[in-house]
N, C-alpha and C positions, 0 to 999 in steps of 0.2 A: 860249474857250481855244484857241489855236493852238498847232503842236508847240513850236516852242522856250519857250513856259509848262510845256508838259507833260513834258517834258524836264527844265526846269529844276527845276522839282516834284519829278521821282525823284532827281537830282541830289541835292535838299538832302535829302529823304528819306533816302538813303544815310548820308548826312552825317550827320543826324538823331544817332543815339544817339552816336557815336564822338565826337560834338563841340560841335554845338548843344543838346542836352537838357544837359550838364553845364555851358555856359557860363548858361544860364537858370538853373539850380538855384544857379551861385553868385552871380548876382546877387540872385537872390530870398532868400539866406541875409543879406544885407546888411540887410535891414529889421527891425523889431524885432516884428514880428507872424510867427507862423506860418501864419495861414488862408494867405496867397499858397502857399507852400513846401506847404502841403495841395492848394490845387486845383490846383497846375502836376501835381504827383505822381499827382493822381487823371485829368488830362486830357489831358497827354503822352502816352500811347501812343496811347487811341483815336483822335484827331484825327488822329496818324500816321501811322495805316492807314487814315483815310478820305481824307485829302488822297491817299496813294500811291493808294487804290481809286478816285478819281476820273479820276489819269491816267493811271493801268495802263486804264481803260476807254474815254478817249477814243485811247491810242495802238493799244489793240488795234480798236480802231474805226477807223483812219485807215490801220493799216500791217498789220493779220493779218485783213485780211477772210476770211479763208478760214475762221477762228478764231472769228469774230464771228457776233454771232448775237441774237435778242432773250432768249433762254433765257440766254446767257452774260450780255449788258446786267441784264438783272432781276434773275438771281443776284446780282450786283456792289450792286446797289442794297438787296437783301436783307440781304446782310452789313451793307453801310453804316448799313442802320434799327439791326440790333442796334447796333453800335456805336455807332451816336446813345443809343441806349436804357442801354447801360452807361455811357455818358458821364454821362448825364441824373440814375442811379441814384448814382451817386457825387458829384453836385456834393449831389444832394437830403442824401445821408448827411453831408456837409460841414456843410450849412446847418444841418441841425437837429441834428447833434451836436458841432458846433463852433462855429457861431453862438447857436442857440438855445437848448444847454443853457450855456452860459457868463451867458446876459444872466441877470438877475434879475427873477422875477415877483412881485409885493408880495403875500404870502398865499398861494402855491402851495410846499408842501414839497417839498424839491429831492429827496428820492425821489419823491416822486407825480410829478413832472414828467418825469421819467425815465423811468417806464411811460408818461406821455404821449406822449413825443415816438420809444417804440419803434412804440407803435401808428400815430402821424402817419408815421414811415418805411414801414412794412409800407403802409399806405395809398398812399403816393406811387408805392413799388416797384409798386403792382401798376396804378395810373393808368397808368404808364408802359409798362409789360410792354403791357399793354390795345392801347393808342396805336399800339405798336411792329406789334402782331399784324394790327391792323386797316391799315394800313396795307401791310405785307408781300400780305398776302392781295388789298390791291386793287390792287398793281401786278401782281400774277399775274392778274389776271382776273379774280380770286372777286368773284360777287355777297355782299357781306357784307347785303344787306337781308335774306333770306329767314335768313342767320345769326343778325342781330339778331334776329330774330320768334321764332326756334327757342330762341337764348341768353335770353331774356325769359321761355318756358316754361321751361326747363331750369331757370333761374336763380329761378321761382319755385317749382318743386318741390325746388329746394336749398335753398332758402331756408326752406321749410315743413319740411324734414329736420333743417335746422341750425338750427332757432331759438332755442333755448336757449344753445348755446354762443355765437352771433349777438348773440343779448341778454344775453348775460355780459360779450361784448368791448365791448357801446354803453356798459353801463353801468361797466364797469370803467375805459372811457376819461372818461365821466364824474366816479367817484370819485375819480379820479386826479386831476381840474381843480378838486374842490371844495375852496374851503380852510377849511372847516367838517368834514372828517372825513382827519385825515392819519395816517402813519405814525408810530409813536412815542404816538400818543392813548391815554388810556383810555378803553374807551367800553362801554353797556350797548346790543347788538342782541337783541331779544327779551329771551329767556333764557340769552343767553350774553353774559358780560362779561371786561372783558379788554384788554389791550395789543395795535395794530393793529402787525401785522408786513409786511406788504407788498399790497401792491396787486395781483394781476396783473389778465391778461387773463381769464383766468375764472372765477379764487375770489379772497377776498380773507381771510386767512391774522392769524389772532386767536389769542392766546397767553392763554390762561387764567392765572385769579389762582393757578389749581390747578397751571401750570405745561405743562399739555395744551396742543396745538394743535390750532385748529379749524379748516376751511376751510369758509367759507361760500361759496354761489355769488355774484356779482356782484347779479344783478338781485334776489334774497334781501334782501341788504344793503339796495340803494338802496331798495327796496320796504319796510321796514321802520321802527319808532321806535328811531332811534338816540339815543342818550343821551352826549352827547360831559361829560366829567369834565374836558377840560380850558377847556372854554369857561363863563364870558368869560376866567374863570383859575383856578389850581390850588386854590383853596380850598373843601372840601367840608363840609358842616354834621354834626355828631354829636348825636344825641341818648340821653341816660341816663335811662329811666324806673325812679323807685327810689320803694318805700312805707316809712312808717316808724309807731310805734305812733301811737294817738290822744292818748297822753299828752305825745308832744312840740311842743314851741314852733313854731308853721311859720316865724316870722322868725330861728329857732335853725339850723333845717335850710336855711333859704334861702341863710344869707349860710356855714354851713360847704361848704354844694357851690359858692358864688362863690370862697370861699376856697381851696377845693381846684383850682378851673380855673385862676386866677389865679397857682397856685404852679407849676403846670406850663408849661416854657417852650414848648413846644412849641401849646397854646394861642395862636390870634390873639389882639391887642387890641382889635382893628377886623377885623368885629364883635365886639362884646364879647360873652362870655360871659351869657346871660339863665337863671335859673332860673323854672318857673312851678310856683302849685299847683293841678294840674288838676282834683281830683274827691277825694269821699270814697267811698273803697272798701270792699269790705264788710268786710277785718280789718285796714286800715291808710289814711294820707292819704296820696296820691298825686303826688308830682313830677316834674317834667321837667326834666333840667338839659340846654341845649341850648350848646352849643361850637363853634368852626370851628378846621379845623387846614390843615395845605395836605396834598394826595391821601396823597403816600407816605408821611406820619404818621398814617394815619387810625388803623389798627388796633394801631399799637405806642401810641398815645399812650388810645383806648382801654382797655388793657389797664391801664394807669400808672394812670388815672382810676378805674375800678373798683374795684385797689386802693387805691387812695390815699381813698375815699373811705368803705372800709370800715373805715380804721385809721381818722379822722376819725370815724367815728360811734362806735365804740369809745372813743374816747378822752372825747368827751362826752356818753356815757351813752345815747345817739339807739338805740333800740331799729329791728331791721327785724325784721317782727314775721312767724312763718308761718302762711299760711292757718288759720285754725282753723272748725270745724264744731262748734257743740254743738247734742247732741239732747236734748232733752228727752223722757221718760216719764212718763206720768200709769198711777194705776193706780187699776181703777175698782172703786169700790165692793162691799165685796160680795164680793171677789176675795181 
């Protein structure tokens, strides 16, 4: 760079906002895509003050030696990293929240994705930040080796402090990319079940059938037998265990609880409805009437079947018959 570059450089810098940044903005308005009109927005300014800090430091280097100095030089280049480093931080926010949350992933739900690509930013910002420090610090002189050695202990007794929230954010960025456990699921962990509500970074937020919210931690979750309700699809199996006397017909009571699944619309057809006769009991025979319905009918359409099957045995005389116990007494001789 020689002066009349560096010159010419504050020149347009001057210029810059009053006339060239708005003639850019409206040509960039012309196109039918946004991301440009994003990254001019996010990268106009810094670029600004880096181009003006590079010939504000060669003219004060050529014409204010008095001024100059290697402490003013390094300062100048100091700012410059940050500004690279906010530059950097903003094209990264562009990409991943205007690029990458717009594209489509086949089987990632676009909340889970969401929480992925906050964590993927938080990551990037601090790659960055990293970059920016280490570098600042070697143009000052600093041995960053003996820093590395220190940050390596430091960063392992951090890491043995925080490992739980540490292992909540792996596994929470994990849950968040599986597309076997999403938002919106019903699902049974342990012994809590329930509607998933969100993902975050270190619980993941389950809405009881009771209407409670629970917050599990991350690694909890992944760590456990999840029971997703909505895979391979919404259809869930019901079964009705009912006795009836020993006096009834079992092809009587078979084809009235067919008959009874069959009338209820809510009932699949496929699978069909299967009644079995499982066992003889000790005050009645024993049935199984086994039904599929899809998830959100389970429990209203049980109710409908229960009763409906209790007018249905009433009406044809089908006894359900209750436990009985007889004892017998003998009295002994003599007595």
């Amino acid at each position: 760079m020689d002066t009349s570059e560096a010159i010419l450089i504050v020149v347009l810098a001057i210029l810059f906002r009053p006339f060239i940044k708005p003639f850019i903005y409206m040509i960039a308005k012309l196109t039918k895509s946004e991301l440009d009109d994003k990254i001019i927005e996010a990268s106009a300014n810094p670029l600004w003050f880096i181009v003006l800090l590079y010939a504000s430091d060669y003219l004060i280097r050529e014409y204010w030696v008095w001024a100059y100095s290697n402490v003013v030089h390094t300062a100048i280049l100091s700012v410059i990293a940050v500004l690279f480093a906010v530059l950097a931080a903003r094209i990264i926010r562009i990409i991943i929240f205007d690029v990458f949350a717009k594209s489509k992933v086949q089987g990632i739900d676009e909340k889970n994705k969401v929480t992925a690509l906050i964590v993927l930013y938080n990551i990037g910002i601090v790659v960055v930040a990293t970059i920016a420090l280490f570098y600042i610090l070697t143009i000052w002189g600093v041995d960053i080796g003996p820093l590395l050695a220190s940050a390596g202990i430091v960063g392992l007794a951090i890491g043995l402090a925080l490992k739980d929230p540490l292992e909540n954010m792996f596994y929470g960025i994990v849950l968040a990319l599986d597309k076997n456990f999403r938002v919106g699921d019903a699902v049974q962990i342990g012994d809590i079940s329930g509607v998933v509500e969100e993902i975050g970074l270190r619980n993941t937020k389950i809405r009881t059938w009771d209407g409670n919210l629970v917050l599990m931690p991350n690694a909890q979750v992944a760590n456990s037998k999840i029971t997703n309700y909505e895979f391979p699809d919404e259809r869930v199996r019901t079964s009705i265990v009912i006795g009836v006397s020993y006096d009834s017909d079992p092809n009587v009571v078979k084809q009235t609880l067919l008959d009874v699944a069959k009338a209820n619309d809510k009932v699949l057809d496929d699978p069909a409805p299967v009644v079995l006769f499982t066992e003889f009991g000790d005050s009645a025979l024993m049935f199984k009437l086994l039904y599929w319905t899809k998830r959100a009918d389970k429990w209203t359409t049980l109710d409908e079947m229960n009763t409906a099957i209790l007018r249905a045995f009433s009406e044809k005389g089908i006894d359900i018959p209750y436990p009985i116990t007889t004892v017998y007494l003998h009295r002994e001789s003599g007595n």
